[in-house]
C-alpha positions, -999 to 999 in steps of 0.1 A, spaced: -36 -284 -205 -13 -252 -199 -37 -243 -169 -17 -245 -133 -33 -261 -104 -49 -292 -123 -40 -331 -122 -49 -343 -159 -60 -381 -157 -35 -389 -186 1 -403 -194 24 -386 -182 45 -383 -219 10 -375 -229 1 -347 -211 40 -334 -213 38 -332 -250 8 -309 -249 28 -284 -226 48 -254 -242 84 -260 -248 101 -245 -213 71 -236 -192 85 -254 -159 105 -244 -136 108 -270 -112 97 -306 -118 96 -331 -84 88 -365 -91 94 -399 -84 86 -425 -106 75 -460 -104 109 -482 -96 104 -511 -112 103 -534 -80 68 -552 -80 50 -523 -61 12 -534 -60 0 -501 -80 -39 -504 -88 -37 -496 -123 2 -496 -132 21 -528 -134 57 -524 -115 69 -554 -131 77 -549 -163 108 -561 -183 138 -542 -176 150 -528 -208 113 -514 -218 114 -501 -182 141 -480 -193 135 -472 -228 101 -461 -206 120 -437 -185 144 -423 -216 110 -408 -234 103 -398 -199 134 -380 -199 132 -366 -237 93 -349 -226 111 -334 -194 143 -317 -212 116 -305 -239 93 -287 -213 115 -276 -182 131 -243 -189 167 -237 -193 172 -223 -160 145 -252 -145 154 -281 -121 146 -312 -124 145 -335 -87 143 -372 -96 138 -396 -64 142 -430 -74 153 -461 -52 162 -494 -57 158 -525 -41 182 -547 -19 188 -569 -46 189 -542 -72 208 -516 -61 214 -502 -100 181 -490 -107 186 -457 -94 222 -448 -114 200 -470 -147 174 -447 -147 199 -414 -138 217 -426 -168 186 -418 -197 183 -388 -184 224 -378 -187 218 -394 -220 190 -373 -229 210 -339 -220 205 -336 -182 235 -324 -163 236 -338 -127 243 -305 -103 237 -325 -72 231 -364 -59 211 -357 -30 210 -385 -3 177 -388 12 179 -404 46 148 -421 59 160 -432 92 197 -430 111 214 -442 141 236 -412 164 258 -428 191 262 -404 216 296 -403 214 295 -392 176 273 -362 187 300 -336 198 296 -321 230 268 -292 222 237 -318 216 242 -344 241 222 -335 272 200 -362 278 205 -381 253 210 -422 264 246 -437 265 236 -459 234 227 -428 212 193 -425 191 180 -439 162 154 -420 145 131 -420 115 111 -448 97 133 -481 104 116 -512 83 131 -545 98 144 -574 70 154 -608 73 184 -614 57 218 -627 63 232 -608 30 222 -574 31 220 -541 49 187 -522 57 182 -497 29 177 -464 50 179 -440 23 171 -434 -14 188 -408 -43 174 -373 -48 193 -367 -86 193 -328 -91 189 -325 -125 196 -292 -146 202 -283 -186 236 -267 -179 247 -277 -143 247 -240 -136 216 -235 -125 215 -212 -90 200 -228 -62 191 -215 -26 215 -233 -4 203 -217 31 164 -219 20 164 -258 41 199 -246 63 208 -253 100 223 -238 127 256 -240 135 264 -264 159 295 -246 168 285 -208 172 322 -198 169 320 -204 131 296 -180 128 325 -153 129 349 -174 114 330 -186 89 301 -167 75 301 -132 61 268 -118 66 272 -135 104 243 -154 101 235 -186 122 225 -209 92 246 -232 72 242 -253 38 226 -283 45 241 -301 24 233 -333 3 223 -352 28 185 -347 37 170 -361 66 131 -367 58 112 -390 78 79 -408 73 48 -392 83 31 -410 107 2 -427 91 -23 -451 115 -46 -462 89 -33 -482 55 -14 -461 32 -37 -455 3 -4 -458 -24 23 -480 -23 51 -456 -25 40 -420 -14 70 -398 -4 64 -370 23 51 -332 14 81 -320 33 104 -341 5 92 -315 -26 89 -285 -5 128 -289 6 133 -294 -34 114 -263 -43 129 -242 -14 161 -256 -31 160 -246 -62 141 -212 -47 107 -199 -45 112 -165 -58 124 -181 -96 95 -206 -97 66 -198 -117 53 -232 -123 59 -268 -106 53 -304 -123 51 -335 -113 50 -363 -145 35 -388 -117 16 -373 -93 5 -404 -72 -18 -387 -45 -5 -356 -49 28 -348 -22 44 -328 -46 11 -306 -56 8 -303 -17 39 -290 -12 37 -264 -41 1 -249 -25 22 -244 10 49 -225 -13 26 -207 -26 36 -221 -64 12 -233 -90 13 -265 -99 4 -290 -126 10 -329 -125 -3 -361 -140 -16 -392 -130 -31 -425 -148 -50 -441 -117 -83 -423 -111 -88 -432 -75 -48 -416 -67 -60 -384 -87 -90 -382 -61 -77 -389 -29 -45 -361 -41 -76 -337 -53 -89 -343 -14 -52 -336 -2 -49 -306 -25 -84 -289 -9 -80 -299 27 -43 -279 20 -62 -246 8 -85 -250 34 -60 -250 62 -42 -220 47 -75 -199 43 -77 -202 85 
């Protein structure tokens, strides 16, 4: 079980349990939400509290193996109708002795009137501004598109060191490079809000709710490459998160209960060492 670079056809609280106490360093994951998300094997509709009481031993298995200087970057999102499922399932892990470091805002698509855009990006850009990343039209006289989900940094102590300019950008002002910076270099924190879009798929998505490689790699490169031995992810779906970890250069090690995700992320995992081997 302890070997890297495997996805184990098991429970996820199963396969945890049979891991040595603090052998992670990094766990990226993203659970099922609860939301009626037609899974092949897993049923997304199950009774709220058991959800819950679900994602507390979830939790307990993660604290047990990450190590004390590990993170731990949970992407959940909710519905329109039920927004609390995120901060419901943030709270078993604070209750299971996580420390939130940092709520990371992951934005999936965003709208930039030109006249919000400062005067340094501008050129060419339409009176009306852009809009950009994956926009997914409702009906509804009630609610807002939901254009983003949470990214909950979870650590033991809330002192864990993280990499802030491993995913930075470039000033947009150059003159705060001098004022600003003291090594003078052109690259600033982030911050907590990440904008990741969709990848582009043409044929139907072969899982429901499959974030993008470039998601985990920003959360590795976050947490930083050079302190992370091992990555894990409790629910490996087709395999993003192992993906990421081979273009890191990272061993990884993840679990997955539907045997048809586990192959198509096994097919991900080798076309990804293939590609690097060119």
């Amino acid at each position: 079980m302890t070997e890297p670079g495997i996805i184990h056809l098991c429970d996820c609280i199963t396969g945890m349990n049979r891991l040595p106490a603090g052998s992670v360093d990094v766990i990226v994951t993203s659970p099922p939400y609860n939301i009626g998300k037609p899974y092949t094997t897993y049923d997304d509709t199950v009774p709220r509290n058991g959800y819950l009481l679900w994602m507390e031993d979830v939790a307990r298995a993660s604290a047990r193996v990450l190590s004390d200087a590990g993170s731990f970057y949970l992407n959940v999102g909710g519905s329109l109708k039920d927004p609390w499922i995120p901060m419901d399932v943030a709270m078993q892990f604070r209750r299971n002795g996580f420390v939130l470091q940092n709520m990371i805002h992951w934005i999936k698509s965003i709208a930039l009137p030109k006249a919000d855009m400062g005067r340094f990006y501008t050129s060419g850009i339409p009176e009306n501004g852009v809009a950009v990343g994956h926009y997914k039209p409702i009906n509804s006289l009630r609610f807002h598109n939901d254009c983003h989900e949470f990214i909950f940094h979870f650590t033991k102590t809330g002192e864990v060191p993280i990499d802030r300019l491993a995913t930075g950008v470039p000033y947009q002002d150059k003159s705060n490079v001098k004022r600003w910076v003291k090594k003078k270099q052109d690259l600033r924190d982030r911050g907590n809000t990440w904008f990741i879009p969709y990848e582009t798929i043409r044929e139907e998505r072969p899982h429901p709710a499959v974030f993008p490689v470039r998601l985990p790699e920003m959360c590795i490169q976050d947490h930083g490459v050079d302190r992370c031995g091992l990555v894990m992810d409790p629910f490996m779906g087709i395999g993003s998160t192992a993906v990421a970890a081979v273009r890191l250069g990272i061993p990884f090690i993840g679990f997955e209960i539907d045997e048809g995700y586990k192959k198509i992320a096994e097919e991900r995992i080798a076309a990804e060492l293939s590609a690097r081997s060119l």
